[in-house]
N, C-alpha and C positions, 0 to 999 in steps of 0.2 A: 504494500500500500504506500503512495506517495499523498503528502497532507500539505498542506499550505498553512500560513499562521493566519489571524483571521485579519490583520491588520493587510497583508500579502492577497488575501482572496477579494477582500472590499478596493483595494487595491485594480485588481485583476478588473473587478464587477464596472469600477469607472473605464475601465479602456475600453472593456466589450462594448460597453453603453455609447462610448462617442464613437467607436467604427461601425456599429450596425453588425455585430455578430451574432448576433442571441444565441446561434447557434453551438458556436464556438469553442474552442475550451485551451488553458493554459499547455503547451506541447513542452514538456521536458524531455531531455534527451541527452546523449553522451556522443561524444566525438573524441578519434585519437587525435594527440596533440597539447598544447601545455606543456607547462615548464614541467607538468608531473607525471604524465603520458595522457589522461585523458582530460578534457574540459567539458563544463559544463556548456548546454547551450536554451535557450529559451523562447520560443515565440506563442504568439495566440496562432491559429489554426483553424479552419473550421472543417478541412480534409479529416477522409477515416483511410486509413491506409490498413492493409493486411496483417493483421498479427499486433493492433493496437489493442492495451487495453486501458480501460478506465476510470476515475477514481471520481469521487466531490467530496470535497473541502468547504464547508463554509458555503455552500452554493454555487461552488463553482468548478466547473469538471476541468478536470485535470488527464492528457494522456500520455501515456509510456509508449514508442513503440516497442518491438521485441526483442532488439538486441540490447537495449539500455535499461531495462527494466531489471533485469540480475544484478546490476551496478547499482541502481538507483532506489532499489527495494527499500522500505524502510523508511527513504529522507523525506525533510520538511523544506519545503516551499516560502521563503518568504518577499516581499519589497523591499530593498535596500535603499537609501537615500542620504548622499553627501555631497559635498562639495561639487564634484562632478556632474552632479544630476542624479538619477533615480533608476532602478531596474531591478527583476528579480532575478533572485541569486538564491542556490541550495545552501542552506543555512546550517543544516544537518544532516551526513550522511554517512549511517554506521557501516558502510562497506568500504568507505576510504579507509587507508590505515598511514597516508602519511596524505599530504598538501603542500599545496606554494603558498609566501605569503599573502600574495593578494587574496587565494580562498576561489581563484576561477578553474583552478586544473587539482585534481588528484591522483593518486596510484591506491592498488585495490591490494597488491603482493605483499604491502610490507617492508619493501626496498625503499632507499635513498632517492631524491630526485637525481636525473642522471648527470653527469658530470658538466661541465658546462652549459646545464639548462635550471640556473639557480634562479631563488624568486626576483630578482629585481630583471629580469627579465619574463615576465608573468604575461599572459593574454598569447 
């Protein structure tokens, strides 16, 4: 199961409302790459793609496809907001075993990030 916090779903619920989604739902997902081998990635969606599956939060559905969802089992969903601007971000995710500083890339093995791919070069 993947949850969203409810500050992150209300969140969520103003973006669906000004693009005309209703349909829609928060798309989490995993991709190789990062400083740590995988990163996170996020968009709204309103595609069902083969072997998605589905979750709500807060009232607001949330999808896995099927290769990220062993990776992603578990985590919480939230809104992050700083200096930069705003977006969400995997806030918790008990199948990482290690992370970069920034918090956008993880590894799942329990190894070091790899050698010249340390956090201050993050995204």
């Amino acid at each position: 199961m993947i949850t969203m916090t409810e500050f992150g779903a209300n969140k969520a619920k103003e973006i669906l409302a000004k693009n005309n989604k209703d349909n829609a739902a928060v798309r989490v997902f995993v991709k190789s790459g990062g400083c740590s081998g995988y990163s996170y990635g996020m968009a709204i969606d309103d595609r069902t793609l083969e072997g998605d599956t589905y979750f709500e939060s807060y009232g607001v559905k949330v999808v896995v496809d099927k290769m990220s969802l062993p990776l992603l089992e578990g985590s919480m969903v939230d809104y992050l907001e700083n200096m930069m601007g705003g977006g969400f971000s995997v806030v918790s995710n008990p199948n990482a075993t290690s992370g970069c500083g920034c918090g956008h890339s993880f590894r799942t093995d329990g190894k070091a990030s790899p050698e010249a791919e340390g956090s201050s070069s993050c995204h």
